[in-house]
N, C-alpha and C positions, 0 to 999 in steps of 0.2 A: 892800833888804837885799843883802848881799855874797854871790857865791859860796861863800862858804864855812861858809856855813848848808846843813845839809840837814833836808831839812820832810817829813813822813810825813803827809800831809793827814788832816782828819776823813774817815772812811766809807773810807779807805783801808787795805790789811794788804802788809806789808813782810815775807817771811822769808829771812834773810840775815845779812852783815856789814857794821853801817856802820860807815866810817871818817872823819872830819870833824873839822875844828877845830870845829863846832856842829851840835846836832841839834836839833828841835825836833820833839818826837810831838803829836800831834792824832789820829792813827789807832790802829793795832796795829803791834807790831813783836814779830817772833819769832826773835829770835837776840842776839847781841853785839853790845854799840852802844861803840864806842870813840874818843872825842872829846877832843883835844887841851885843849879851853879850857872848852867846857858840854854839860849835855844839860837842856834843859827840857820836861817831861814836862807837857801841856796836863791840863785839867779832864776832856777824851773821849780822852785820851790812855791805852795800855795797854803797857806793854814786859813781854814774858818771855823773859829773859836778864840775862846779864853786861852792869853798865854798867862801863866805866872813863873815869873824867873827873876835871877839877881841882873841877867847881865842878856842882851840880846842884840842880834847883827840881822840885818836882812841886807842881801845884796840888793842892786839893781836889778829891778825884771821880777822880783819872791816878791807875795802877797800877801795879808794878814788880814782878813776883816773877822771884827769881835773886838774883844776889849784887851789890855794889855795892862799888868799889876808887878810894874818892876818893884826889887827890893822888898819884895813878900819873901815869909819864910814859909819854905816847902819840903816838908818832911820827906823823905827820899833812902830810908833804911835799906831798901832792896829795889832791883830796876820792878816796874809793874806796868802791864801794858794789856788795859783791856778795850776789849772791841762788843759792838753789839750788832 
């Protein structure tokens, strides 16, 4: 896979901002996920937050609470991934 995926592994918890042409949850993420091109949301996957993306999958069982702004444009010159 390309750098330009970011992966939030199973059994793993992110809280912050990503910024990425591609995200791919498997874990937890607590914050604003903002992705140029996707965000796919795995089966053990959980986002709570803002996604803005063109394009977005959650399987069965991946969770999303927050708001969701498909078809925004999202600046994404470099991957950027901050946490607090």
């Amino acid at each position: 896979m390309s750098s330009n995926v970011v992966f939030i592994e199973k059994g793993t918890s992110f809280t912050g901002t990503l910024t990425a042409p591609r995200v791919v949850v498997e874990g937890e993420v607590k914050g604003d996920i903002m992705a140029s091109d996707s965000v796919y949301i795995k089966s053990s996957g959980s986002v709570r937050g803002t996604i803005r993306t063109q394009k977005l999958l959650c399987e069965k069982g991946g969770t999303h609470n927050g708001f969701i702004l498909l078809n925004e444009e999202v600046s994404s010159t470099h991957n950027k991934v901050s946490s607090f």
